[in-house]
Structure formats: structure tokens, C-alpha cells
N, C-alpha and C positions, 0 to 999 in steps of 0.2 A: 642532873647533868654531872658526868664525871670531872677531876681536875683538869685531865688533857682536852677534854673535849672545851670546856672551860676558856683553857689556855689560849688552846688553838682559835673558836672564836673570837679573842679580843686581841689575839696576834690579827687575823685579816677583817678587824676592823682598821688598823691601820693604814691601808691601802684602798685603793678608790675601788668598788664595788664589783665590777667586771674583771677585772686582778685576783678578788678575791674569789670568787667563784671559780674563775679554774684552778686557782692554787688549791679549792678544795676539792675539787675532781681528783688534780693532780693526787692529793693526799689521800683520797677512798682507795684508787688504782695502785696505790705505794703501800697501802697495808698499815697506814697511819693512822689510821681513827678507829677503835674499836667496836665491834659489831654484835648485837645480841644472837642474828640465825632468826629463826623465823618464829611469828610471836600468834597465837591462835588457841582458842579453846569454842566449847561447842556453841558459849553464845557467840562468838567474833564470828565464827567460818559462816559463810553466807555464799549465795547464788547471784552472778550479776550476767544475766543475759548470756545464761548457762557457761559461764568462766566458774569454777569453785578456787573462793576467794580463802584463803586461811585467816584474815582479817579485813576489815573495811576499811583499812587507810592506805593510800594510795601514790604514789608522788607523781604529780602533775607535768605536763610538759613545760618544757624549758630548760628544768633542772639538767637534765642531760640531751642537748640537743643532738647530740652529734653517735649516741649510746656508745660513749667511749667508756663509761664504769656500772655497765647492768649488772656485772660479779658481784664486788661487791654491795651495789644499791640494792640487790637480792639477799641480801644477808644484813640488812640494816632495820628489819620491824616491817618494812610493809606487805603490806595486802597482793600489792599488785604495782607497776612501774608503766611509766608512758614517755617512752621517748621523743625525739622532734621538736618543732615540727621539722620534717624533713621535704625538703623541694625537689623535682626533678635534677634540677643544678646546681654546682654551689653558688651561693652569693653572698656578698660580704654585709649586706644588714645595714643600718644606716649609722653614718658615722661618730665614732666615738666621740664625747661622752654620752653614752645613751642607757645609762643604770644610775639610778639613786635611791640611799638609803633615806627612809623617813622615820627616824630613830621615836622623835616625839609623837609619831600619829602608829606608830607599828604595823609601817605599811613600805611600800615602795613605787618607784615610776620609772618602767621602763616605756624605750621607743627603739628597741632591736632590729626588727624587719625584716625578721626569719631567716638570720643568719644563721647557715648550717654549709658544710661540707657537698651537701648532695648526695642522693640515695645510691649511687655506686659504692661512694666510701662509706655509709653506713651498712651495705649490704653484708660486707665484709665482718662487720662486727656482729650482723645478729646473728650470721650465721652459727659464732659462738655464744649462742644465748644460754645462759646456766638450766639445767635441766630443772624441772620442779618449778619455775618463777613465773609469772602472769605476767610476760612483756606484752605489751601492745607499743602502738606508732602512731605520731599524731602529723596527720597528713598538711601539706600546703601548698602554694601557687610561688610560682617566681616574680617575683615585680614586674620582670620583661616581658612576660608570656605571651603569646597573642592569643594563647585559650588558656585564662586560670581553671576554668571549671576541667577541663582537659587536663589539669597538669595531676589532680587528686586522684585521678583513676588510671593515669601513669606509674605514679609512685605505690599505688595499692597494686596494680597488677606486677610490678615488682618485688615489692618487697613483703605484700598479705603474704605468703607463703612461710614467711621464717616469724611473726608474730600471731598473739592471740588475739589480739583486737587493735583496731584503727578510728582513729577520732579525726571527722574532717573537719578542720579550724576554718569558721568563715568570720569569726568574730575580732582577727587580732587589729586594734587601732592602727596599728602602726606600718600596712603596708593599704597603700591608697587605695580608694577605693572598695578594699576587699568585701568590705561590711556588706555592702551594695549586693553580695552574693545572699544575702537573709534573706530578700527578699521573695515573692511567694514563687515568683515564675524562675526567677533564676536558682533558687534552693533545687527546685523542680529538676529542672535542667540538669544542674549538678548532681543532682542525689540519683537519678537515674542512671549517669556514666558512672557513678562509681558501686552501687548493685551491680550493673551490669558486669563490671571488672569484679567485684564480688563473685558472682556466680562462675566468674570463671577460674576462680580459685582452686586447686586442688583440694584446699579446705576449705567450705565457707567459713568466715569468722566473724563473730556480731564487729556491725559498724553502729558508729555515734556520729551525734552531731554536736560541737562546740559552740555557744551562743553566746551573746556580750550581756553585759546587765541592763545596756540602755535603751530594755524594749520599750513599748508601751504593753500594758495587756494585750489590744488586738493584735499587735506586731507578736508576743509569746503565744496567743493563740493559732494567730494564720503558721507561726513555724511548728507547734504539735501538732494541727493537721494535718499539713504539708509531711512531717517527720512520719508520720502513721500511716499515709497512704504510698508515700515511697517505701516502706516494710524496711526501718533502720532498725539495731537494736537497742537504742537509747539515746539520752540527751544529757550531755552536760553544762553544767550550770554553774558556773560563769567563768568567761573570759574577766578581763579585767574591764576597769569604767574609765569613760574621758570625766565621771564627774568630778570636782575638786571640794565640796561641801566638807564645811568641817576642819580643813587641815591647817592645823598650826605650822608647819612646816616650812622654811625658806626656802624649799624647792617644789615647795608644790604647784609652781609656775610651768613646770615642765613641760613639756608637750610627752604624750605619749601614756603609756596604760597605766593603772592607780589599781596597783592589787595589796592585799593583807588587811588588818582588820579594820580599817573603812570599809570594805568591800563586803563585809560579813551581815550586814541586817540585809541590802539590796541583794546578795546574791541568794538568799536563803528565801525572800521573796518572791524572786522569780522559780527560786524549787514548789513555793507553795502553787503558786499559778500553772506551774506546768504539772503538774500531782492532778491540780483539780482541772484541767484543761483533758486529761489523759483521763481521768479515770483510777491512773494507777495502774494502769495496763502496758506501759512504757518504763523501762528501769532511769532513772535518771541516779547522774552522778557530781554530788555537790562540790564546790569548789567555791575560796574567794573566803578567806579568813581568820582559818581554823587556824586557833590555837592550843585549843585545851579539849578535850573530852564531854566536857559541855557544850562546847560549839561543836563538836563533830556530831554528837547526839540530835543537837537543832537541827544541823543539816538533815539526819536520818527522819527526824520527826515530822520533817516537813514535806517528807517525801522522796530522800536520798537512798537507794539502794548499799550505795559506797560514797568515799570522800577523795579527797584527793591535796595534798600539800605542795607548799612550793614555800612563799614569801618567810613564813614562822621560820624555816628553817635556818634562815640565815638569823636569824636573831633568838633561836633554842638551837642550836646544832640538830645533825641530820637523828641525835638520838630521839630525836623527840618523835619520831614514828612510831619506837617502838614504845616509849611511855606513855602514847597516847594511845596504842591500842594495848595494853593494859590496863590503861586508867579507862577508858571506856567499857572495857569488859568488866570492871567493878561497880561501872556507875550507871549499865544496864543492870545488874543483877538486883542494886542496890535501887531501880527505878521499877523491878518488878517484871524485866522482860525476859523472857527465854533466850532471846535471838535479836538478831540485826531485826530480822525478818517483821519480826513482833511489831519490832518500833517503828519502823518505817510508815511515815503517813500519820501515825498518832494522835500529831498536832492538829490535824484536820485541815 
């Protein structure tokens, strides 16, 4: 980690957590933080449901809900970018304070509520999406809607056109009821309007599906079936957990989602489960704790195609993308594998 980069994260440790996050939006789009370009060699570059990825790390939705800095988050180490989620409308999310830092567990709890601007004001922006970059969009429902399942293949038959891939979010805690969409008929239901709005895409683009960590096996099994006969292009693995196991923390009272490294043994579980549920026929894409190159590796080992960041970064700065896909790219070499490809599933 550089000095400024350094600096700058223990400047917006200062300030309450949701402050600090756009001031450091604010600071990508200002030209403030310095950026490696893009980070890839022959074992990193990989295939995720035919996207050619120049590395397997990822940044997860949230981080830029609203894709106000894909420029530079394009030039920061990753693989690939995932904006959103974005809803047909804007809405304000649930009210603040709804982020905390869990400094002593290296984790976090939010209860957001898919606060975003709304896919007109984001259209606007992917329109200028940086050429070269693997943007995707991670799809969602308005709290008020009177058809959530409706609202996903609203915002795809919008906006699929200016991204490469769309992740539909039914797993986030924090807008009611949503979860209730996993289920096998309503997945069903869902997963169909939004193929359908697929298909009508000028470009198809593989879709995924976002899943929470608190399935049961059968509950991880009935959704890769479900996932496999509705013909998505993948699964990713995991939302955040309502579990609280473990946390030393005084705020881990909170109501609302529990991501970063609590999340890293249960969500690398559910990659094993769905690996071995699929066959391996299905790209899944890990999520829920990566810190180091050895967690990202786990992820891959268990079955991860690709990874995907969010919580680390606010407690390693946004450089740690790219350290982490060079320290991965040494620590497959150094594990004997050619490729992502190699390693993926390994673990059995």
C-alpha cells in the first residue's frame, strides 16, 4: 500500500462510514488516488461465461451503485466491474445510519435498501463506459413495486444494451421480503421475464444469479436446478449473511447484511455446494471475504471461475485489486497451475 493511499484511508476512517465511501468515489473521479491500468498475464486471463477476463478479480456491487467512477475503477487492477444494483426508480434506501465498520472482526453491516438514483440516471453514464473494461450491472426491484420480479427485466431491457453482463440480486437482507424471491417457483417466475428480456437484447449477455449464504443445502440445490433449466449464465456466491456468529464487535447488533471476513469460510461453502450441485457446468463467481490471494485462490478452488471485492477495500484501499491479482498470479504459479482455469474446482 502506497503512502497516499495510506494516508487517504486513515483520513476517511475519521468520518462515519457512508461519508467515507463517497468521499472516496468522490477521490477516484478527481484523479486522487493512483491507478496501476490493468493487471493480467497468461495465468490470470480467464473465460467467465464467454466475457475474456484479463484477471479474476472483480469489484462487487455496491461499491459504485450509481456507476459514477467505472473510468477510473477500469484502471484500478480489476478483472472486471459490477455496478448497482440499480432499480427501475430512484429511492432513497433505508435511513441513515445504515453502514458500519467492524474494524475488530474485518468485516462490515450494512442495511442500505438499494439506494440508487435509478436506471435513467445511470443510463447516462454507461453510456460512457471506458472501452476495453468488463462493465456488467447488478439488477433490483423497488421496495414499492407492485411487480419486483417485473422490475429486473425492466431495468435489463434498458440498460442490457450498454453492459457485458447483469446479475439479478434476489438475495439482499435489507429490502423485505426480497429473499422470498429464491424460492423455487418464484426464482422460476423471475428468471423467465428476465431471459425473455434477454433475448430481446440486441446483444445477448450472460446473466447470473446473486444468492445469500443462508441457504440450506436443499434450498442451494433446488436454486442450481432452477438456475440450469432457466439457461442463466452463472451463479454468484454470496450476498452477505443475517448470521452474527463469532463477532466481537459492538455493533454487531445491527440489523442488516454482515459481509467481509466472517463471510469467507460460509460463503466459499456454498461455492463448494453449488460446484458439486452443477457438475461444474455452471461458472460461478465467489464473493464474501477475500482478502489476500489465498482467499481468492479458495474461492477458485472450490469452484469460483472469478472473485469479486467489496468490504477489504475499505480497510486495504481500492489498491489492493491489483496486489491481489499479482499476488495470485505468483501464488498459482508457485501452486503449480497454468491458469485460473486449472485451479478452479481443485478442491473437490
Amino acid at each position: 500500500m502506497s503512502l497516499v493511499e495510506w494516508a487517504g484511508l486513515a483520513a476517511l476512517r475519521l468520518v462515519d462510514p457512508e461519508t467515507a465511501h463517497a468521499l472516496a468515489l468522490r477521490g477516484l473521479r478527481a484523479g486522487l488516488v493512483p491507478l496501476p491500468g490493468p493487471v493480467t498475464s497468461d495465468r490470470l486471463a480467464t473465460d467467465l461465461a464467454g466475457l475474456a477476463l484479463p484477471n479474476p478479480i472483480g469489484l462487487a456491487a455496491g461499491f459504485d451503485k450509481n456507476a459514477e467512477a467505472l473510468a477510473p475503477l477500469s484502471s484500478a487492477g480489476f478483472g472486471f466491474i459490477e455496478a448497482g444494483a440499480v432499480t427501475p426508480r430512484a429511492q432513497e434506501g433505508n435511513p441513515r445510519p445504515r453502514l458500519w465498520r467492524l474494524p475488530a472482526d474485518r468485516g462490515a453491516i450494512n442495511r442500505f435498501g438499494f439506494n440508487n438514483q435509478g436506471m435513467e440516471a445511470v443510463a447516462s453514464r454507461l453510456e460512457r463506459c471506458p472501452k476495453g473494461a468488463v462493465v456488467g450491472l447488478n439488477l433490483g426491484a423497488n421496495k414499492d413495486s407492485a411487480d419486483r420480479a417485473a422490475d429486473y427485466a425492466t431495468v435489463l431491457a434498458r440498460l442490457g444494451p450498454m453492459v457485458d453482463f447483469a446479475t439479478v440480486n434476489v438475495s439482499s437482507p435489507n429490502t423485505e421480503a426480497l429473499r422470498d424471491l429464491q424460492g423455487t417457483a418464484a426464482l422460476q417466475e423471475l428468471l423467465s421475464g428476465v431471459m425473455a428480456a434477454r433475448a430481446a437484447l440486441p446483444r445477448p449477455i450472460p446473466v447470473f444469479v446473486k444468492i445469500a449464504p443462508d441457504l440450506s443445502d436443499a434450498e442451494i440445490a433446488a436454486i442450481a436446478e432452477t438456475a440450469l433449466e432457466a439457461g442463466v449464465q452463472g451463479v454468484v456466491a454470496t450476498n452477505t449473511t443475517l448470521s452474527r456468529d463469532g463477532l466481537r464487535s459492538p455493533w454487531k447488533r445491527q440489523k442488516g447484511g454482515l459481509s467481509g471476513a466472517p463471510l469467507m469460510a460460509r460463503s466459499t461453502e456454498v461455492l463448494r455446494r453449488l460446484q458439486a450441485e452443477t457438475g461444474g457446468t455452471l461458472p460461478l463467481i465467489g464473493v464474501g471475504g477475500i482478502f489476500t490471494a489465498e482467499d481468492a485462490l479458495a474461492k477458485i478452488e472450490a469452484g469460483a471461475t472469478a472473485v469479486q471485492l467489496y468490504t477489504a477495500l475499505a480497510y486495504e484501499g481500492i489498491g489492493l485489486a491489483a496486489r491481489l491479482a499479482r499476488d495470485l498470479d505468483r501464488l498459482l504459479a508457485a501452486r503449480g497451475y497454468s491458469s485460473v482455469i486449472e485451479a478452479r474446482g481443485a478442491a473437490g
